[in-house]
C-alpha positions in Angstrom: 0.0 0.0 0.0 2.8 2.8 0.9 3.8 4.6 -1.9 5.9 7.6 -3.0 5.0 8.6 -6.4 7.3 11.0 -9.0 4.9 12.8 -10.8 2.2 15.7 -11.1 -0.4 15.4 -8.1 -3.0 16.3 -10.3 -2.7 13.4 -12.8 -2.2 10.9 -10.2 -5.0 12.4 -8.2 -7.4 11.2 -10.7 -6.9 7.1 -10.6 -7.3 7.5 -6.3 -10.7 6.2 -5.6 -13.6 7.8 -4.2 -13.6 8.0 -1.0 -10.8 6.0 0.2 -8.5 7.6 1.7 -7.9 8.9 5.8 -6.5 11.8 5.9 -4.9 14.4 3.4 -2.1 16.7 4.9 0.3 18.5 3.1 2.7 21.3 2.7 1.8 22.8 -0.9 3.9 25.4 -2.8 2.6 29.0 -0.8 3.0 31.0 -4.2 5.5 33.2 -2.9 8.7 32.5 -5.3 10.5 31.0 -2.2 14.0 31.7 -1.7 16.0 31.0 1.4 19.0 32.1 2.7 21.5 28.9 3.0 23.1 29.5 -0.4 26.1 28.0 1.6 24.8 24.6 3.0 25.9 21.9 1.3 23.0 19.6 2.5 20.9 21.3 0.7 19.4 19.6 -2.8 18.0 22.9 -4.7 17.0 26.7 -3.8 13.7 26.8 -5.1 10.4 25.3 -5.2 8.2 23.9 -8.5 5.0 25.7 -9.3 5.8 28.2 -6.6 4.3 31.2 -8.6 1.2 32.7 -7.6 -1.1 30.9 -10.4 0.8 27.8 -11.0 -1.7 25.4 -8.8 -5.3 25.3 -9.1 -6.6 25.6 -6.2 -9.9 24.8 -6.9 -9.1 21.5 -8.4 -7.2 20.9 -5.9 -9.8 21.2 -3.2 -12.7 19.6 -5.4 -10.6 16.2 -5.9 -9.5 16.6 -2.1 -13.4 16.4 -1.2 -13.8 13.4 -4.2 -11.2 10.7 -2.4 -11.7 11.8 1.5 -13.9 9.4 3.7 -17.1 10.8 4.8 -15.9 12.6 8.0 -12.5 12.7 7.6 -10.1 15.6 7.3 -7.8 18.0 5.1 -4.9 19.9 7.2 -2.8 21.9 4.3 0.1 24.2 6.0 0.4 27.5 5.2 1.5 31.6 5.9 -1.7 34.2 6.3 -0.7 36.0 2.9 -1.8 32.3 1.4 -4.7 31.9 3.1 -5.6 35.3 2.0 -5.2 34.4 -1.8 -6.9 31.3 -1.4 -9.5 32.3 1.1 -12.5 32.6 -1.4 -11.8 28.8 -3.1 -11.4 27.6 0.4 -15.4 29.1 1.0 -16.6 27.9 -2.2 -15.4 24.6 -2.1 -17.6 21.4 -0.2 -15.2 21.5 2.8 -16.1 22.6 6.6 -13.7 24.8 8.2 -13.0 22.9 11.8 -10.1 25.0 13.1 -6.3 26.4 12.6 -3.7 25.3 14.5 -1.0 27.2 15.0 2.9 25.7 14.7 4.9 27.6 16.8 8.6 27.7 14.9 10.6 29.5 17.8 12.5 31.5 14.9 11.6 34.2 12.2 12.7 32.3 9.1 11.2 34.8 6.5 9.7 38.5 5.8 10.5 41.8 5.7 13.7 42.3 7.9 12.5 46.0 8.5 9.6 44.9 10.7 8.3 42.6 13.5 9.4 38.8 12.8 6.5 36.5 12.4 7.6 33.1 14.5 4.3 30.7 13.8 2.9 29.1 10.3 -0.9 27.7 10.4 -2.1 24.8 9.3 -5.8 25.0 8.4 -7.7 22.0 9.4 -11.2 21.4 7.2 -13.0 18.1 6.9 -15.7 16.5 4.6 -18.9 16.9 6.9 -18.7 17.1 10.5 -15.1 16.0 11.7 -14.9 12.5 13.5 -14.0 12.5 17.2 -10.0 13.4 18.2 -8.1 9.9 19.1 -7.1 9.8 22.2 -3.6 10.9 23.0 -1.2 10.7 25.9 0.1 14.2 26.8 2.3 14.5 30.2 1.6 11.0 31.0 -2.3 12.2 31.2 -5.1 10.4 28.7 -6.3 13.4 26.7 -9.6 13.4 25.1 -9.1 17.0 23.7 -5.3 18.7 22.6 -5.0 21.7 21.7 -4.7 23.1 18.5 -1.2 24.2 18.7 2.6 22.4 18.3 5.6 24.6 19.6 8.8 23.3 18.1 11.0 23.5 15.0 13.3 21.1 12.9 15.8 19.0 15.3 19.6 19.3 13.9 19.0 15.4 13.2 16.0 15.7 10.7 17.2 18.5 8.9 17.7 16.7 5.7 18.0 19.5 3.0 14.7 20.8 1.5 14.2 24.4 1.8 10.7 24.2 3.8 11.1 21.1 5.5 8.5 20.4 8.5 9.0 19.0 11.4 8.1 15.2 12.0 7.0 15.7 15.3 4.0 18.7 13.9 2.6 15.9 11.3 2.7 13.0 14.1 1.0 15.2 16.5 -1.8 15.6 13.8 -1.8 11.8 12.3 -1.7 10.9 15.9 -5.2 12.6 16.1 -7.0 12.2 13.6 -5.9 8.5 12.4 -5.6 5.0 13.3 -3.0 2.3 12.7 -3.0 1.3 9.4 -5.3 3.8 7.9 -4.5 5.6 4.7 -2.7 9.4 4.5 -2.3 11.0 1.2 0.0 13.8 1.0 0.0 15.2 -2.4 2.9 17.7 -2.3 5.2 15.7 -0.3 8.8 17.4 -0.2 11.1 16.4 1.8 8.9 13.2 3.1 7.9 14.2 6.3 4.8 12.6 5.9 5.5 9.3 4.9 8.1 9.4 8.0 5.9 10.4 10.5 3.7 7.2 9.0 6.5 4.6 9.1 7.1 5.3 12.7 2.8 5.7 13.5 1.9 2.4 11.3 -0.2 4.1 9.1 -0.4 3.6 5.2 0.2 6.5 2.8 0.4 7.6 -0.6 3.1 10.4 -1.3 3.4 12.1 -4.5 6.3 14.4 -5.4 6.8 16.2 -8.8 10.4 17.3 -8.0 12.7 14.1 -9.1 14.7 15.4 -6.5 12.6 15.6 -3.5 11.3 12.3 -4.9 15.4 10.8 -4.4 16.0 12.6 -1.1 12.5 11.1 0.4 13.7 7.4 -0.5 17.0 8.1 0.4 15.4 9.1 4.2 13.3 6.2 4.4 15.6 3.9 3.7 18.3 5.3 6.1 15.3 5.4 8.7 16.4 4.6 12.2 13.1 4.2 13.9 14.0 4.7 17.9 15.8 8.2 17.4 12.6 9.2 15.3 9.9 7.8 18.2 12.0 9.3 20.9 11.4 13.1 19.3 7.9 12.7 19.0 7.0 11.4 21.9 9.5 14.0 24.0 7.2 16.4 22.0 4.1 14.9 23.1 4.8 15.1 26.6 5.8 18.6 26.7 3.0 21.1 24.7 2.8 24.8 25.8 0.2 27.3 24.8 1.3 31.2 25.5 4.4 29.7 28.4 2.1 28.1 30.1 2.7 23.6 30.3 -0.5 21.9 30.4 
């Protein structure tokens, strides 16, 4: 069942059943020409990002095949910046999807913007579902059974997982979510995947998942990470991130 895929989201989109599949989470190109600043770090495989321009994804298709292969109930968390969600704010209302809620990543640095202002240190990741959301799992947070977590994950890349793409995200932010809205062995579709974060975080979680990358590559580098997985230093992060969450300083 896993599966990375090299090739265009969009025409592999179209062969995935009706709905069949879990969960769809993914970090899509923002529109915003990325560039970053480590010209000098080796590690890294490429400066820019494919169909990064404003216009280069449709949107629409996007969320209308989204809402074609999702499970009744299930849900859609896409990552993003504000200035996105403003472009894309009006497909997001038109489309079939329910808005459920945003959670907020809190990065701890200010990784991009105007240098002549305030330094944004949090991205959102905007959480819609088809129909009324299913109930949270239940998740172990400071040794506590939680029926309800809060929409928020405060933490950036570790040193160890920094595996050179440009807008990398951290394993621990998509566990916390696949931890919460998935069970074993269900299926995750992540249709822009990157740098492979998702189908990571579903190795070490025993879930299924279909990841597609355009970029051959991203599509090499994720592989290349899964096949030099080592399992126990990846489970010990999450769950050192699970037992720790803060919201505005304060450890619940």
């Amino acid at each position: 069942m896993n599966k990375i895929i090299n090739d265009d989201c969009f025409k592999y989109i179209k062969i995935i059943e009706d709905n069949s599949i879990d969960l769809i989470i993914t970090d899509p190109p923002y529109g915003i020409s990325f560039k970053d600043n480590l010209t000098n770090n080796k590690k890294y495989v490429k400066k820019s990002i494919l169909n990064d321009g404003k216009d280069d994804i449709d949107f629409k298709l996007f969320f209308d095949e989204s809402y074609r292969i999702l499970k009744n109930n299930c849900s859609l968390f896409l990552c993003m910046r504000i200035d996105f969600l403003m472009r894309i704010a009006t497909i997001i209302n038109e489309s079939k999807f329910k808005y459920v809620n945003t959670l907020i990543w809190r990065k701890g640095d200010m990784g991009y913007g105007n240098l002549n202002v305030m330094g944004e240190n949090f991205e959102i990741v905007l959480h819609l579902s088809k129909n009324s959301p299913k109930k949270s799992q239940i998740l172990n947070i400071n040794n506590k059974s939680k029926k309800r977590t809060v929409a928020e994950y405060c933490g950036n890349l570790t040193k160890h997982e920094l595996c050179g793409h440009p807008t990398q995200k951290p394993i621990g932010l998509f566990s916390y979510i696949i931890l919460n809205r998935t069970n074993k062995y269900e299926l995750i579709l992540d249709p822009f995947a990157g740098s492979g974060t998702t189908a990571i975080a579903c190795e070490l979680l025993n879930r299924n998942y279909i990841c597609i990358e355009q970029d051959a590559d991203f599509y090499n580098l994720i592989n290349k990470r899964l096949k030099e997985l080592n399992k126990n230093e990846y489970l010990n992060i999450i769950n050192e991130n699970l037992q720790i969450k803060q919201l505005n300083g304060i450890t619940f």
